[in-house]
N, C-alpha and C positions, 0 to 999 in steps of 0.2 A: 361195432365198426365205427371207427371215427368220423367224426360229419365237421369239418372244421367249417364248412361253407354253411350250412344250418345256426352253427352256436353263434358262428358271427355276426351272422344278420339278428339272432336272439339278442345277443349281447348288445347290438346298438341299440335297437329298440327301448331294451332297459337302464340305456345311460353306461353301459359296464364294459365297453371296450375299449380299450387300451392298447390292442396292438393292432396293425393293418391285414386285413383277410390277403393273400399272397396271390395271385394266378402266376404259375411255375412250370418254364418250358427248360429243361437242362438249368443252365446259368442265367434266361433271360425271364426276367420277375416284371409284377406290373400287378401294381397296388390294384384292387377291385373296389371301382367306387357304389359302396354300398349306399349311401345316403343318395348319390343320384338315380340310381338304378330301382331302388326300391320301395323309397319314404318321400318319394315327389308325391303328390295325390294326383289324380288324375282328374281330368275335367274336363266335358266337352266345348270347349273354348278356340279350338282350332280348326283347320283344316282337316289333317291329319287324326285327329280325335275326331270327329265330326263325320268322318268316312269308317273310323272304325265300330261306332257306335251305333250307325247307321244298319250296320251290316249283323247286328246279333239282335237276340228276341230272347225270351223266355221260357221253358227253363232253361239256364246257361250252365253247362261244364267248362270249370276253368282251370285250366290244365298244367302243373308245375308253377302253380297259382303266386310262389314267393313268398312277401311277409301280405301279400293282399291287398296290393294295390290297384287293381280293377274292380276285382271282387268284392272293397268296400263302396266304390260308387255304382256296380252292376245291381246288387241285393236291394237297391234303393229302387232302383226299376221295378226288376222282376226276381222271378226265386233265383238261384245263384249258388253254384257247390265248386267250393275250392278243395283242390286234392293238390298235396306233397308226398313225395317220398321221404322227406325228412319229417324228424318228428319235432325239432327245434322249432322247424318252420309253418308246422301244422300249431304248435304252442303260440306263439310270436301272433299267428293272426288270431286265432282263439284272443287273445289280450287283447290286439288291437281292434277286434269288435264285426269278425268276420260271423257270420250267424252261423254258417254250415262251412267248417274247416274241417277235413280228414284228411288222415294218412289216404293216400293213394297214389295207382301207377298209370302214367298216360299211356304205358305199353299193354296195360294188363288191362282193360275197358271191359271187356266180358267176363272177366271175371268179378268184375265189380259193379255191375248195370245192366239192368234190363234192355231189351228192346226197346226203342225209340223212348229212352227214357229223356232225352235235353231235345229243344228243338234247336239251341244253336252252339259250337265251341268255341274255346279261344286259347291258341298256345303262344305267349308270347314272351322269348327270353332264349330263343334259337334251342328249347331244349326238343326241337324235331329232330337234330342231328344226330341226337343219341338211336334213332333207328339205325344209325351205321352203317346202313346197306339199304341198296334201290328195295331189295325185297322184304328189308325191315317197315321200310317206309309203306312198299304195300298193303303190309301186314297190317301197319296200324289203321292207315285209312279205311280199310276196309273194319275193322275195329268202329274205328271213329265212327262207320254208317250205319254199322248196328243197332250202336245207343242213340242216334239221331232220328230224329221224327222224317219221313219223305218233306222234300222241299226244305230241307236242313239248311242250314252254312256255319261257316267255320271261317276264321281268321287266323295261322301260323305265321312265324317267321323264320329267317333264316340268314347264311348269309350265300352270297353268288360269288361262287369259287371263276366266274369268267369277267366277275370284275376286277379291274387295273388294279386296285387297291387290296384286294383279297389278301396279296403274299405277306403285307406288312400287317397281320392278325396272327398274335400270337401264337404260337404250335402249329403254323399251316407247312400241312404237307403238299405237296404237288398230287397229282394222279396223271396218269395218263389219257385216262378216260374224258374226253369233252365233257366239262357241266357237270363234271365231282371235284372233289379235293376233302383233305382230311383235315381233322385240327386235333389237338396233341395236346394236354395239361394238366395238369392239377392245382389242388388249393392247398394253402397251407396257413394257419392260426394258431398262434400260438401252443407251437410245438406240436400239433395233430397236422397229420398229411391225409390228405385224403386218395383215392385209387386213383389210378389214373381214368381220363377220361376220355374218348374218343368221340370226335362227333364230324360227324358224316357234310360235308357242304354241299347243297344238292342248287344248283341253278335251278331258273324258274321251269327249261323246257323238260328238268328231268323230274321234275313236281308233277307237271301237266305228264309225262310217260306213266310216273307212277301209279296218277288216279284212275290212268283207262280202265274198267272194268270193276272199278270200288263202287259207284254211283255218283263219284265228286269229278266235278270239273273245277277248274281252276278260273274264276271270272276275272280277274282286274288282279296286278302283281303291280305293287308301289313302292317304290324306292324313295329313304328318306335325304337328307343332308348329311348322312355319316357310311358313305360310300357303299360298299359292297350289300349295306343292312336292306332289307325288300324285306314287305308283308306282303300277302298275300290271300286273297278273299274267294272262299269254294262254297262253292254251291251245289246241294245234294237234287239228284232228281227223282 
């Protein structure tokens, strides 16, 4: 299956890209910046890093982990498992010096984890929308508490289909429904397409509907400087 989104983040890392990774809605395109998104290092040096850091412990599941850019400075902590579905991207952090990089699915948690095997996670890169449905999103939470220790937390994000700014995010569909909306795209690199991709926008109060009955409450939802985008901070009871 093509992964044009996988080889190109591979490809930068190794100096070998040449063409721009594509995100593609019918005729409207938009370069994906890979060197912002993925090869900043992270550091707690801020406000916003400083609250998210605050909020996870060890052992950490890090969840559509990317080329590892938490995951390098989380493993300096405490223990730390990055899971990709790609296998470019499970490579990419293997080089760049991730300790425990594997293939894995943030959908599939039981079949890949014990009981309370992380005391805390962290999904960050909106790929929660791929649960594409209120009861996908269930699904996983309750996934998600499984392999969590009691007294768990978690950090996702996402974006908030009831902000102003929401419509102008590539591939957004409307819904009807209060506090969803869809988003609609694919990647393209040099001449691989990748499937289309659907991801579910789920505002904060349909996060907090979600988790009644997982074990997660939703404690503190923080919105940054690029509109519609909110993290969001849960805690297992």
């Amino acid at each position: 299956m093509p992964d044009p989104f996988g080889r190109a983040i591979r490809d930068f890392h190794r100096g070998e890209q040449d063409e721009p990774l594509l995100q593609r809605d019918g005729d409207l395109t938009l370069d994906h910046p890979i060197e912002r998104f993925y090869f900043s290092s992270f550091t707690v040096d801020s406000e916003e890093s400083e609250w998210l850091a605050s909020r996870l412990d060890g052992p950490l599941l890090d969840m559509g982990a990317g080329a590892g850019r938490h995951s390098l400075y989380f493993q300096e902590q405490f223990e730390t498992v990055a899971v990709e579905v790609s296998d470019h991207l499970v490579e990419t952090m293997r080089e760049r010096g991730v300790a425990d990089a594997r293939r894995g699915d943030m959908f599939a948690l039981r079949e890949q984890f014990g009981r309370g095997r992380f005391r805390s996670a962290l999904a960050i890169g909106t790929q929660l929308g791929l649960a594409q449905s209120m009861q996908g999103l269930r699904k996983f939470l309750g996934d998600l508490a499984f392999v969590t220790t009691p007294g768990g937390t978690a950090v996702v994000d996402c974006y908030d289909p009831d902000h102003e700014e929401a419509e102008e995010l590539l591939g957004y569909r409307d819904d009807p429904t209060p506090g969803l909306a869809h988003r609609v795209m694919h990647f393209e690199y040099e001449g691989d397409v990748s499937d289309v991709l659907l991801f579910r926008l789920f505002a904060p109060d349909r996060l907090r509907e979600a988790a009644v009955g997982t074990d997660w409450t939703v404690s503190e939802v923080r919105y940054g400087d690029d509109g519609p985008h909110y993290r969001a901070a849960l805690e297992k009871s």
